[in-house]
Structures are given as structure tokens and as C-alpha cells.
C-alpha positions as CSV (number, residue, x, y, z in Angstrom):
1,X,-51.8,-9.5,113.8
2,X,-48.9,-7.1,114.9
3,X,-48.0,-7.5,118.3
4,X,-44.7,-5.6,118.5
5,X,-46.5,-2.3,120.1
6,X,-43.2,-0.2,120.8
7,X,-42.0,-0.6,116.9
8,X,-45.6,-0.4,114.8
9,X,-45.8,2.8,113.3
10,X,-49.3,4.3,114.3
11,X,-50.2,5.8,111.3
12,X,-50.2,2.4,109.5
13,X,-53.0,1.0,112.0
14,X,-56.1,1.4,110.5
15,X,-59.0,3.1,112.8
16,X,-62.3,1.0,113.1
17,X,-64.4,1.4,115.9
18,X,-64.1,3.0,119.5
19,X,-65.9,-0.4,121.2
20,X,-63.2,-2.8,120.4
21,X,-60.8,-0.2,120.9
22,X,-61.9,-0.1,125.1
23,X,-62.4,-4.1,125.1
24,X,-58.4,-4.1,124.7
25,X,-57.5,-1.9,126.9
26,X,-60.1,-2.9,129.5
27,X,-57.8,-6.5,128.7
28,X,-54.2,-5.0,129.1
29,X,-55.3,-2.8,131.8
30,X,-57.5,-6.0,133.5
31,X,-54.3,-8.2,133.0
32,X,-52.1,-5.4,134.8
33,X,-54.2,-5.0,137.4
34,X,-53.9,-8.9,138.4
35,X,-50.2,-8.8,137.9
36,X,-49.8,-6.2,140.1
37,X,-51.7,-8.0,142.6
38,X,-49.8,-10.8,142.2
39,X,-46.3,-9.5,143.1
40,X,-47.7,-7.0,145.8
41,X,-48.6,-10.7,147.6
42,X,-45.6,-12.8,146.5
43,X,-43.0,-9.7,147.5
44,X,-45.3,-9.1,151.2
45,X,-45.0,-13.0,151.8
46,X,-41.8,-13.4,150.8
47,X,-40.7,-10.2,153.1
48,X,-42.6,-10.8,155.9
49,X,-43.3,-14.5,156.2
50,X,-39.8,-15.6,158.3
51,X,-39.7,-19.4,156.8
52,X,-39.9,-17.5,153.0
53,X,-37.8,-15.0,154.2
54,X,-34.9,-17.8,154.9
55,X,-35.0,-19.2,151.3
56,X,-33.5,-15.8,149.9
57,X,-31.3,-15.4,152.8
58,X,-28.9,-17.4,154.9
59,X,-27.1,-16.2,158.0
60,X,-23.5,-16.1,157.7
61,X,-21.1,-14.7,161.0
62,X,-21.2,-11.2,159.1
63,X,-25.0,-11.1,158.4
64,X,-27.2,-12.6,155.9
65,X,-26.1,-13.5,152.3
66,X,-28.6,-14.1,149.0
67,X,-29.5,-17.7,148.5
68,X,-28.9,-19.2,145.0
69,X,-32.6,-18.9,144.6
70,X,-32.6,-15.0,145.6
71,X,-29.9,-14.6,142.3
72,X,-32.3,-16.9,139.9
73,X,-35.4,-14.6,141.3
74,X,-33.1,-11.5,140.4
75,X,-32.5,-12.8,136.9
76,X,-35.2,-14.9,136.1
77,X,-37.9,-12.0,135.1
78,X,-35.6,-10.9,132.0
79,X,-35.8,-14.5,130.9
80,X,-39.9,-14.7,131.1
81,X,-40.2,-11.4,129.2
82,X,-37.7,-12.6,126.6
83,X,-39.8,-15.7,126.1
84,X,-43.2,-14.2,126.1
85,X,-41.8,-11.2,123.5
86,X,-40.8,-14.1,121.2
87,X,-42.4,-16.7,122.0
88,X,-45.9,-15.3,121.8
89,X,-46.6,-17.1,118.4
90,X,-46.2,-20.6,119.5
91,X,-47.8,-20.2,122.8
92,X,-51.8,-20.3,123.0
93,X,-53.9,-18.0,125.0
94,X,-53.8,-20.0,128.4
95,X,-49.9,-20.4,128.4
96,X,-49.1,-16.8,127.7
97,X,-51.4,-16.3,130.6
98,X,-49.8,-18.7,132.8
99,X,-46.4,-17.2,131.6
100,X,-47.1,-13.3,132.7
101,X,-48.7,-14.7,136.0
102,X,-45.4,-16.9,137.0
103,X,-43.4,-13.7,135.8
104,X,-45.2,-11.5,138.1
105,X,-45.0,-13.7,141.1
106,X,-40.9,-14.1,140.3
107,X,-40.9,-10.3,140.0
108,X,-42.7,-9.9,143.5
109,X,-40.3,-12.6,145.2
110,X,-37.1,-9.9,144.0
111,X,-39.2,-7.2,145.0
112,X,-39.3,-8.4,148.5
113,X,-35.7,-7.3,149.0
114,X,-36.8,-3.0,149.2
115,X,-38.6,-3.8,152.3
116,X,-34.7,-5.1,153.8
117,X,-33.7,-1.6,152.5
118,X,-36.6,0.7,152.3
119,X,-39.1,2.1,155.2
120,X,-42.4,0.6,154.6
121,X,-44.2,3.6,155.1
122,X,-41.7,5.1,152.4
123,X,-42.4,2.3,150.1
124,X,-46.2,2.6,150.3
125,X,-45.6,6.7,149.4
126,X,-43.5,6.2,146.5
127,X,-46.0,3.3,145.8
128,X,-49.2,5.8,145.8
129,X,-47.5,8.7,143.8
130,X,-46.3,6.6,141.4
131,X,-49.5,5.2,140.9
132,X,-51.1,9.0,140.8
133,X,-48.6,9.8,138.0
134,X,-48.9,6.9,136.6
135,X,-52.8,7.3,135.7
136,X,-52.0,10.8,134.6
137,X,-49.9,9.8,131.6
138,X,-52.4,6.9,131.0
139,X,-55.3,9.4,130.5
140,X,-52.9,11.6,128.7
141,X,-51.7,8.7,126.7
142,X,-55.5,7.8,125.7
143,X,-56.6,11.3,125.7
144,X,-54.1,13.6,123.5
145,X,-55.0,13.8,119.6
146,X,-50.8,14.0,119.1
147,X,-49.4,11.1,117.7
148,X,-46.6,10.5,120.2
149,X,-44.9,7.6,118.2
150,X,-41.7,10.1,117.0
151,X,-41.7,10.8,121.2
152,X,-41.5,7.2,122.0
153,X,-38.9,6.3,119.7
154,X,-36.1,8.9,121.4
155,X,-37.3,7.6,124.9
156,X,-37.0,4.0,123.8
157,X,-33.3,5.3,122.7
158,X,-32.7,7.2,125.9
159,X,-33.8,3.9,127.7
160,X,-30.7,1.9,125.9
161,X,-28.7,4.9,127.0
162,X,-29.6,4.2,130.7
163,X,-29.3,0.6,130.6
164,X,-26.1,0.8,129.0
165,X,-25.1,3.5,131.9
166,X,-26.2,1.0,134.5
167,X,-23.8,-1.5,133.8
168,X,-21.2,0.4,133.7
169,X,-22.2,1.7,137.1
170,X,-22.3,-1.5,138.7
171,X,-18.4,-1.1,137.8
172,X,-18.0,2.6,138.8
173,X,-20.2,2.6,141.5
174,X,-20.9,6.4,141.5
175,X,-23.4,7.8,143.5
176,X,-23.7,11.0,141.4
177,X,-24.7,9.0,138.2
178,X,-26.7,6.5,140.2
179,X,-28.5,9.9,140.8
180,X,-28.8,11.2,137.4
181,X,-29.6,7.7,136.0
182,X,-32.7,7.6,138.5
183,X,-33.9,10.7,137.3
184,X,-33.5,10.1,133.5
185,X,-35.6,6.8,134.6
186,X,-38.5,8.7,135.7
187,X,-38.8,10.8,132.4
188,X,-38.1,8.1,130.2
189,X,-41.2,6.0,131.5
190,X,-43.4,8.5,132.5
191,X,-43.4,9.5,129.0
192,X,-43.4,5.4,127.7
193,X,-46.5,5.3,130.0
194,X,-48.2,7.7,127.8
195,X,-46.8,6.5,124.1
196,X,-47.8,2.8,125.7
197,X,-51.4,3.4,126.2
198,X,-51.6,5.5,123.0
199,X,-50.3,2.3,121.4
200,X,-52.6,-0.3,122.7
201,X,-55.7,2.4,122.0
202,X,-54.8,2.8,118.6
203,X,-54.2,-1.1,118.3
204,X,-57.8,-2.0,119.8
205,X,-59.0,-0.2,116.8
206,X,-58.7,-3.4,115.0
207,X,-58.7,-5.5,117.9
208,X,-61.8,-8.8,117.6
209,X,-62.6,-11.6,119.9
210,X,-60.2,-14.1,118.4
211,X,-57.5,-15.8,120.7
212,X,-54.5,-13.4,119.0
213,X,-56.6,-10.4,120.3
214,X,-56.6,-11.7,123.1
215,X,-53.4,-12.6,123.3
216,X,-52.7,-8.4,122.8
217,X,-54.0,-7.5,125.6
218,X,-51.7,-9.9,127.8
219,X,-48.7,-8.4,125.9
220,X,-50.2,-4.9,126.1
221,X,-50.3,-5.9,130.1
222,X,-47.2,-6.7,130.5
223,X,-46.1,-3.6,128.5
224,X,-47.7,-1.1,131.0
225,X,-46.7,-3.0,134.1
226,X,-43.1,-3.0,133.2
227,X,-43.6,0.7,132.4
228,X,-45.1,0.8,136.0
229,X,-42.7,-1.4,138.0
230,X,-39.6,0.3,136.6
231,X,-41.1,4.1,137.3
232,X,-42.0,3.1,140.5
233,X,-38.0,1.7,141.0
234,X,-36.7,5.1,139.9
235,X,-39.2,6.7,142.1
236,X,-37.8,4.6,145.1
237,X,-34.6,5.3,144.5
238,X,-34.9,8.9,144.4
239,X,-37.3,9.1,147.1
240,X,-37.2,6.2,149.2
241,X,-36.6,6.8,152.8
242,X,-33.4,3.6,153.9
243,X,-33.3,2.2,156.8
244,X,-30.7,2.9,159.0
């Protein structure tokens, strides 16, 4: 069964009935919903708890420096998604699970670094209207007769562009780009959110109660809680209120 969501053309997925259809989205949104729940605790603990705090930074005679685990934390997430994207054929239900849980408790422990940068109460507002807009596009995603596949494939290109642009700016280090970047951000998954949750509705259509089914709606997960992590990143830096 397809699992690629971003690159199946929706007008080759057959329609069948609107039950299964909500029994995998209930799934990805379910799975999503855990995730997030995961790395809200593992970030708070890891920000807040001072013997946590210590293992991603080490007081040096200037300040405090990352640890080597706060650069494997950093990295580590890519290499999760990478295995779950292509390895979701040879894992079973249970260790796909156990994959996306690990990989949103890694992605919490980086997290915990915007609360050594960002105002909490900042943090909790770009937190809330991220959510607000995030469930917009959702319903609009779920709710609009439009096939938004054509849509999705420019953002997906305009999301290269910005990835490409943020390594070069780790080079250039330019504030005004840093600026436009961010923005670009915003559009590209706000309207990913959307094409994402078109995607997985469209795909439920055909969805049963076998394990690869099942397996969708982890993947779907992940899909819409990267979409949500990295809007709410943009957001932050846009928004986000730094402490002095």
C-alpha cells in the first residue's frame, strides 16, 4: 500500500467509503496528539529540571557551552525521520511506533533550548496561535472539494528553496534573510498543513484494519507534526519575544 503521501498523485487513489477514511485520520491525528505530548514533557524537563539541564550544558569561564549530547539531540531527529521514511517496510507496527515516540522525545530534549532564548510566556503565545492556525488549514485541508496536490507540489519546491537558503545563512549570517526565510516558512507549511490532511483523507479512503494501515497513520502522524513543529519554529522566530 502507498505510503509516500507527499508524492501520490490524488486522483489515482480510489474513493471507497467515508468510515475508514476518519479511522485514519482519527490514527494520524491520535498519533500526533501523543507526540506532541511527548516532546512538550521531554523539552519542560529537560529545561527546567537543573540535573537535565546540565547534560546539554557545561559551564565554561565565559558561560555555558552544548554538551556532546546537546549536538547528537540537535541532529539526531533528521536521522529517525530518515529511517522511519525508508525503513517503514521492514519495521512492524510496534517498532515504527516505538521509532516516532523516541523521535519525539529527542525532538523535545532540542526543543528545550527556546526556553534559554525565548520568554515563556512568548513561547506559550506563539504555541496557542500556531495551534489556532494550525486547525484552520486542517479543516480546510479536510473540508475544501479542490484537489490541492498541484499546490503542494510548488510548496514542497519552495521548501527545498528555504532549506537550501538556510545553509547558506548559517554562512552569511544575515538577519534580513533570516527574516524573509521565516516568513516564507510560515506560508510554505501553513499551506503543507492543508495539502497534508487532504492527503491522508483521501488515503483513508482505502485505508483497512491490517498492520500497513496502520502503519499509515503513524507516518501520516509524523507528517502533520513535522508540518506543526516547523510552523510553530517559524512562528517563534518571527514572533518570539528573547530574553534579554
Amino acid at each position: 500500500m502507498e505510503t509516500n503521501f507527499r508524492n501520490t498523485p490524488i486522483e489515482k487513489i480510489q474513493s471507497a467509503t467515508i468510515v475508514s477514511e476518519n479511522k485514519l485520520l482519527r490514527s494520524a491525528f491520535a498519533w500526533m496528539a501523543v507526540a506532541m505530548v511527548l516532546t512538550t514533557i521531554s523539552s519542560l524537563l529537560f529545561a527546567f529540571v537543573p540535573q537535565l539541564t546540565s547534560l546539554l550544558l557545561e559551564p565554561t569561564e565565559f558561560g555555558f557551552k552544548p554538551t556532546i549530547l546537546a549536538y547528537v539531540v540537535m541532529f539526531a531527529p533528521l536521522l529517525f525521520v530518515l529511517a522511519m521514511s525508508f525503513g517503514i517496510n521492514k519495521m512492524n507496527y510496534v517498532t515504527l511506533v516505538g521509532v516516532f515516540a523516541a523521535y519525539a522525545i529527542i525532538n523535545g530534549i532540542s526543543f528545550s533550548f527556546i526556553f534559554f532564548v525565548y520568554n515563556i510566556g512568548s513561547i506559550v503565545n506563539v504555541f496557542l496561535s500556531t495551534s489556532a492556525l494550525f486547525a484552520i488549514m486542517a479543516i480546510a485541508g479536510y473540508t475544501t472539494k479542490t484537489d490541492l496536490t498541484k499546490m503542494g507540489n510548488i510548496l514542497m519546491i519552495g521548501l527545498i528553496g528555504i532549506v537550501v537558503a538556510s545553509l547558506i545563512n548559517m554562512f552569511m549570517h544575515s538577519a534580513k534573510m533570516d527574516y524573509i526565510i521565516s516568513i516564507l516558512g510560515v506560508v510554505i507549511f501553513t499551506g503543507l498543513t492543508a495539502w497534508d490532511v487532504q492527503k491522508i483523507k483521501v488515503m483513508g479512503e482505502n485505508a483497512d484494519d491490517s498492520e500497513q494501515s496502520k502503519k499509515m497513520g503513524v507516518m501520516g502522524a509524523l507528517t502533520l507534526y513535522m508540518d506543526f513543529i516547523n510552523l510553530f519554529l517559524f512562528l517563534l522566530r518571527l514572533f518570539g519575544g528573547r530574553k534579554d
